[in-house]
C-alpha positions in Angstrom: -15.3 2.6 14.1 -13.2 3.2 11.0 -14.9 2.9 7.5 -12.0 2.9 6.1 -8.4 1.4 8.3 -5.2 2.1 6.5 -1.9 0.5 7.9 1.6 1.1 7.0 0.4 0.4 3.8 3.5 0.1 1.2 3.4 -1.1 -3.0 6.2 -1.6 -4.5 6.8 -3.0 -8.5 9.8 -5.1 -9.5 12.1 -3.2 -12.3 14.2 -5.0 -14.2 17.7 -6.6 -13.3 16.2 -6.6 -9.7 15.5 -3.0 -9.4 12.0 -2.3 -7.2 9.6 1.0 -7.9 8.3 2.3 -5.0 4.7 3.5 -5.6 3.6 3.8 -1.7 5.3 3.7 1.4 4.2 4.0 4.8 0.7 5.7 4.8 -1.6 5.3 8.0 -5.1 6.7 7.4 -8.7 6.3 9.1 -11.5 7.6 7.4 -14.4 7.7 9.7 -17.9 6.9 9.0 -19.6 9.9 7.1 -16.2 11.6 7.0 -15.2 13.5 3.9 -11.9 13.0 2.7 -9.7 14.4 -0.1 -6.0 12.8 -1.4 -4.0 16.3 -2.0 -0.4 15.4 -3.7 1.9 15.9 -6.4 1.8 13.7 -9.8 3.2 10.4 -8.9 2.9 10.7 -5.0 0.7 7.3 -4.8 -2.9 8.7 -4.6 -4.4 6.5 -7.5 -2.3 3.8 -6.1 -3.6 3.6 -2.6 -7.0 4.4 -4.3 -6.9 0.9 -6.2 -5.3 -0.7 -3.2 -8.6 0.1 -1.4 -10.8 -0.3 -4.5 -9.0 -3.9 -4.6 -7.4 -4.0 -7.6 -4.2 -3.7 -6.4 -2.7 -5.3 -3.5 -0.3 -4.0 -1.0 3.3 -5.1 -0.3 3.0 -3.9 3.2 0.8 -3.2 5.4 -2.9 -3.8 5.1 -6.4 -1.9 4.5 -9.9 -3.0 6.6 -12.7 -1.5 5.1 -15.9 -1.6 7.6 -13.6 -4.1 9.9 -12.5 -6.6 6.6 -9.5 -6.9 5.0 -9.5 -5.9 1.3 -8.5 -9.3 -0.3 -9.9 -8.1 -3.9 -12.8 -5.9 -5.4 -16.4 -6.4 -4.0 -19.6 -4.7 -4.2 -18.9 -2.9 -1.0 -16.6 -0.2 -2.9 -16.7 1.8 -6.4 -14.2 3.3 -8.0 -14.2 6.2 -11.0 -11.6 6.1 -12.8 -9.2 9.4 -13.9 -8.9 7.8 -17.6 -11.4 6.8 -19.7 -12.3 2.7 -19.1 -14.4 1.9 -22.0 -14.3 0.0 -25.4 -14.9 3.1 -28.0 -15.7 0.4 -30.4 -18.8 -0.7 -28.1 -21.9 1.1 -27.6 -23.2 2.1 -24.0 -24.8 -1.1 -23.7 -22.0 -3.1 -24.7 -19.9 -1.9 -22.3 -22.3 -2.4 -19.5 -22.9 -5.8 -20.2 -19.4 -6.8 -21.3 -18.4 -7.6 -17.4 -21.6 -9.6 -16.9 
Protein backbone atom coordinates (compact mmCIF):
# COMPACT_ATOMS: atom_id res chain seq x y z
CA UNK A 1 0.00 0.00 0.00
CA UNK A 2 0.87 3.60 -0.95
CA UNK A 3 1.25 6.24 1.89
CA UNK A 4 1.27 8.58 -0.40
CA UNK A 5 -0.79 8.03 -4.24
CA UNK A 6 -0.16 10.68 -6.70
CA UNK A 7 -2.23 10.78 -10.05
CA UNK A 8 -1.70 12.83 -13.11
CA UNK A 9 -1.78 15.48 -10.79
CA UNK A 10 -1.91 18.98 -12.71
CA UNK A 11 -2.48 23.02 -11.01
CA UNK A 12 -2.98 25.42 -13.05
CA UNK A 13 -3.79 29.49 -12.11
CA UNK A 14 -5.88 31.77 -14.25
CA UNK A 15 -3.82 34.91 -15.68
CA UNK A 16 -5.39 37.63 -16.76
CA UNK A 17 -7.39 38.32 -20.09
CA UNK A 18 -7.89 34.40 -20.00
CA UNK A 19 -4.36 33.44 -19.90
CA UNK A 20 -3.68 30.13 -17.45
CA UNK A 21 -0.08 29.44 -15.39
CA UNK A 22 0.78 26.18 -15.38
CA UNK A 23 2.34 25.30 -12.02
CA UNK A 24 2.18 21.27 -12.32
CA UNK A 25 1.46 19.03 -14.91
CA UNK A 26 1.25 15.40 -15.11
CA UNK A 27 3.24 13.99 -12.13
CA UNK A 28 2.52 10.27 -10.95
CA UNK A 29 4.21 9.38 -7.76
CA UNK A 30 3.87 6.58 -4.92
CA UNK A 31 5.64 6.97 -1.93
CA UNK A 32 5.63 3.81 -0.01
CA UNK A 33 5.27 3.31 3.66
CA UNK A 34 8.61 4.12 5.44
CA UNK A 35 9.99 5.16 2.12
CA UNK A 36 12.31 8.19 1.95
CA UNK A 37 11.77 10.51 -0.59
CA UNK A 38 13.36 13.77 -1.89
CA UNK A 39 11.67 16.48 -4.72
CA UNK A 40 15.10 17.38 -6.81
CA UNK A 41 14.20 20.35 -9.44
CA UNK A 42 14.88 23.57 -10.71
CA UNK A 43 13.26 27.01 -9.19
CA UNK A 44 9.79 26.99 -10.33
CA UNK A 45 9.49 23.22 -11.41
CA UNK A 46 6.34 22.71 -9.06
CA UNK A 47 7.95 21.07 -5.87
CA UNK A 48 6.30 23.44 -3.29
CA UNK A 49 3.31 23.19 -5.30
CA UNK A 50 2.65 19.58 -5.27
CA UNK A 51 3.96 19.81 -1.61
CA UNK A 52 0.85 22.07 -0.62
CA UNK A 53 -1.37 20.00 -2.98
CA UNK A 54 -0.55 17.04 -0.62
CA UNK A 55 -0.27 19.24 2.59
CA UNK A 56 -3.96 20.37 1.44
CA UNK A 57 -3.71 23.72 0.92
CA UNK A 58 -3.93 23.70 -2.50
CA UNK A 59 -6.07 21.81 -4.68
CA UNK A 60 -5.32 20.19 -7.90
CA UNK A 61 -6.82 20.87 -11.33
CA UNK A 62 -6.14 17.47 -12.46
CA UNK A 63 -5.68 14.52 -11.25
CA UNK A 64 -5.88 13.55 -7.58
CA UNK A 65 -3.67 12.61 -4.40
CA UNK A 66 -4.82 9.59 -1.75
CA UNK A 67 -2.82 9.76 1.23
CA UNK A 68 -3.03 6.39 3.31
CA UNK A 69 -6.13 5.34 0.76
CA UNK A 70 -8.11 9.04 1.22
CA UNK A 71 -8.35 11.69 -1.02
CA UNK A 72 -6.87 14.95 0.09
CA UNK A 73 -10.06 17.21 0.15
CA UNK A 74 -8.17 19.90 2.58
CA UNK A 75 -5.53 19.96 5.47
CA UNK A 76 -5.88 17.50 8.43
CA UNK A 77 -4.01 16.29 11.22
CA UNK A 78 -2.74 13.34 9.26
CA UNK A 79 0.03 15.65 7.36
CA UNK A 80 2.55 18.60 8.47
CA UNK A 81 4.05 20.83 6.49
CA UNK A 82 7.44 23.21 7.07
CA UNK A 83 7.39 25.85 5.29
CA UNK A 84 10.61 27.34 3.01
CA UNK A 85 9.62 31.07 4.25
CA UNK A 86 9.11 32.19 7.41
CA UNK A 87 5.12 31.88 8.54
CA UNK A 88 4.88 33.88 11.63
CA UNK A 89 3.53 37.30 12.94
CA UNK A 90 7.05 39.12 13.94
CA UNK A 91 4.83 41.34 15.88
CA UNK A 92 3.64 38.29 18.12
CA UNK A 93 5.63 36.43 20.64
CA UNK A 94 6.16 32.57 20.47
CA UNK A 95 3.09 32.10 22.24
CA UNK A 96 1.03 34.21 20.23
CA UNK A 97 1.65 32.62 17.34
CA UNK A 98 0.95 29.23 18.71
CA UNK A 99 -2.30 30.10 19.93
CA UNK A 100 -3.40 32.48 17.13
CA UNK A 101 -4.82 29.32 15.01
CA UNK A 102 -6.65 27.96 18.10
Amino acid sequence: MARILARDVGLAYPRGRGGVVTALEGLTLDVADNEFVALVGPSGCGKSTFLYIVAGFLRATRGGVLVDDRAVAGPGPDRGMLFQHYALFPWRTVLGNVVYGL
